[in-house]
N, C-alpha and C positions, 0 to 999 in steps of 0.2 A: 610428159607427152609421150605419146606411145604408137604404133604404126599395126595395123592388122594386114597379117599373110596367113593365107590357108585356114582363115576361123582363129589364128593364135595368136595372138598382145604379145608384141616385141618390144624392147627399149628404144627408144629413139637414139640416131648413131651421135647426137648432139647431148645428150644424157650422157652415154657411158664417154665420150670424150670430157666432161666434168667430171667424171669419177677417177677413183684415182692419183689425187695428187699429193702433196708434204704433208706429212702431220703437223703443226705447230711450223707453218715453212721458213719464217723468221730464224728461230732459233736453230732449224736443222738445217739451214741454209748456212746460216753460221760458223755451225760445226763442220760442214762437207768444206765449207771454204779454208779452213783453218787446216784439217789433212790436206788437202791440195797445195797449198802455200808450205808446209811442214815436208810431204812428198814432192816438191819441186826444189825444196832446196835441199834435201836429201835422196837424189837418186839413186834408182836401186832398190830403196826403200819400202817392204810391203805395210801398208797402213788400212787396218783393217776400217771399214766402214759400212755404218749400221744406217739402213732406209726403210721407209717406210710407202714409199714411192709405187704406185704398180701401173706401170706404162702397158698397153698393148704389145705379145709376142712380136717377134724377137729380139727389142729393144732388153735390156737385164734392168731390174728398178736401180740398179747404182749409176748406172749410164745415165738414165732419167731424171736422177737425181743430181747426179754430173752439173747436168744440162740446165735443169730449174735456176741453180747456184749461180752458172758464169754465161750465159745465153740473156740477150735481151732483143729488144728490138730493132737494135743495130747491129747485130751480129750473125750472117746467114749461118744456116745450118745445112750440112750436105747429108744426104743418107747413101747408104750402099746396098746393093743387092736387091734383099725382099722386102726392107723396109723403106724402098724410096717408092712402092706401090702400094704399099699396107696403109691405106687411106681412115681407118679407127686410129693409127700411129698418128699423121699427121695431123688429123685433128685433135688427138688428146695433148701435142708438141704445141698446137698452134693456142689452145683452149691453155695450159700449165706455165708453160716457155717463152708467147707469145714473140720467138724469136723470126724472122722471114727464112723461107725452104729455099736452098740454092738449086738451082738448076745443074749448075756445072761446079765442080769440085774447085776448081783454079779460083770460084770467088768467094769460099766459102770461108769464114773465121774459127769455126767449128766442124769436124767432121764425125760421122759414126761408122766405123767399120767392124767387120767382122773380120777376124784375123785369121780366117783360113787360108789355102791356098789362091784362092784367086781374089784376094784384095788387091783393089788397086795400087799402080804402084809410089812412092812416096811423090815423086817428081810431079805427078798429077794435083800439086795442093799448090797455093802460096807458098811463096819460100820469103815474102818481104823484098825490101831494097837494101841498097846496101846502107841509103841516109836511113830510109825507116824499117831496120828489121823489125820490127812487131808489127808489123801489116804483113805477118806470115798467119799460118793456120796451126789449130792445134787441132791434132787427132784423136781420139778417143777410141783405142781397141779394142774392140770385146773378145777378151780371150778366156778359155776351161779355166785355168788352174796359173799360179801364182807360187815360185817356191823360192827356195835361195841354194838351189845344188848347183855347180860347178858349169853348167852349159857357156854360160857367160861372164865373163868378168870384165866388170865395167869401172871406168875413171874416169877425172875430172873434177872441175870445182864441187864442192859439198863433197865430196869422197874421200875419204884418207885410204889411203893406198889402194886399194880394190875392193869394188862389194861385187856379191856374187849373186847372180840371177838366173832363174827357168822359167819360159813362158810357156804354155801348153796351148796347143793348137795353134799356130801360129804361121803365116807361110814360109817356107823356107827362103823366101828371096829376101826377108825383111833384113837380115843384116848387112848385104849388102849393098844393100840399099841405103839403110842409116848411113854406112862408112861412106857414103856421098854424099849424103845430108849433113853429116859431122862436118865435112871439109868445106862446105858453106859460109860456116861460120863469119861475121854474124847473122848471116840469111838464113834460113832454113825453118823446116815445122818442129815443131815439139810433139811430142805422145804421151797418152796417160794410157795403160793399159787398166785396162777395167776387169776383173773377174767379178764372179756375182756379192762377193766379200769383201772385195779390198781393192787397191787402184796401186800403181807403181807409177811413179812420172819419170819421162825420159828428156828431160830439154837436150836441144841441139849442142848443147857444153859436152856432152856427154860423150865418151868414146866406149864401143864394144869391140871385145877381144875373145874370141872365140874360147873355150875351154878354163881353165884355172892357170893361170901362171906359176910354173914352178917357181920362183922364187919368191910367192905370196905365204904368209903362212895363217890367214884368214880361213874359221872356221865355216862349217856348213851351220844355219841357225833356221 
């Protein structure tokens, strides 16, 4: 179906919200689940991931893909920024995902942020009860770049002694933020950092420490 402006055949905004989704989404839904489950019990851990996904700007097709995997229709989703008004986004979420849009962060099970300076800050999600921490929220950060140089070093269950991580673009207040979220414990959100390549999961288990611990003697990889 198709709409005319100015003399010229446009797509219907209900068309290209179908367009776009998993290739084969059984099987690649499978596989995203299995690095998620693989990267949450190994923090730290960058795990490359291959989609095929193509969400409307400026969702990244891994976040999209993210989302397809662990999103249903019990689970809200919050957006942030310019993607909680980019209305082609909502509907190709709502048309792929079919999970409910949260209004407000505090109910959301799922969130999509951009990791620059002014994301909101963690305290703004669920954090759980103390009987049910998993009636907390998981985050999903879209950040540039993904490495393993010395900014961070992180421990915790799944870590033997320290792994080392760089997030790119990210706002500066996130870690101290985390070391609040950390002290929650078992309350708190979890984060998957998403680049357009690969995902890092950070559950709440999870401690960060500023720089390399001299007495680590854990390589750069």
């Amino acid at each position: 179906m198709t709409r005319t402006s100015f003399g010229k055949t446009q797509p219907d905004a209900s068309l290209e919200a179908m367009q776009g989704g998993l290739g084969e989404p059984i099987y690649q839904s499978q596989r995203i689940f299995r690095s998620l489950m693989d990267a949450m019990a190994c923090p730290g851990t960058i795990k490359p991931v291959a989609t095929d996904a193509r969400p409307p700007f400026p969702m990244f097709p891994l976040t999209a893909a993210v989302l397809a995997t662990m999103a249903d229709a019990d689970t809200p989703v919050w957006l942030d920024g310019t993607m909680k008004d980019n209305g082609a986004l909502k509907d190709w979420l709502t048309f792929h995902v079919g999970a409910p849009l949260a209004d407000e962060p505090d109910v959301a099970t799922f969130a999509v942020l951009s990791g620059k300076r002014d994301m909101p800050p963690l305290e703004s999600f669920a954090k759980g009860l103390q009987d049910y921490p998993d009636r907390s929220a998981t985050l999903l950060i879209q950040v540039e770049r993904l490495g393993n140089k010395p900014d961070w070093s992180l421990s915790g269950p799944g870590i033997k002694d320290t792994q080392l991580l760089t997030v790119s673009q990210l706002s500066p207040l996130f870690v101290a933020q985390w070391q609040e979220n950390h002290k929650l414990f078992p309350r708190g959100v979890d984060v998957v950092f998403i680049a357009p390549d690969a995902i890092v999961c950070l559950p709440r288990t999870t401690a960060i420490t500023l720089g390399h611990p001299a007495s680590s003697d854990k390589q750069d990889h």
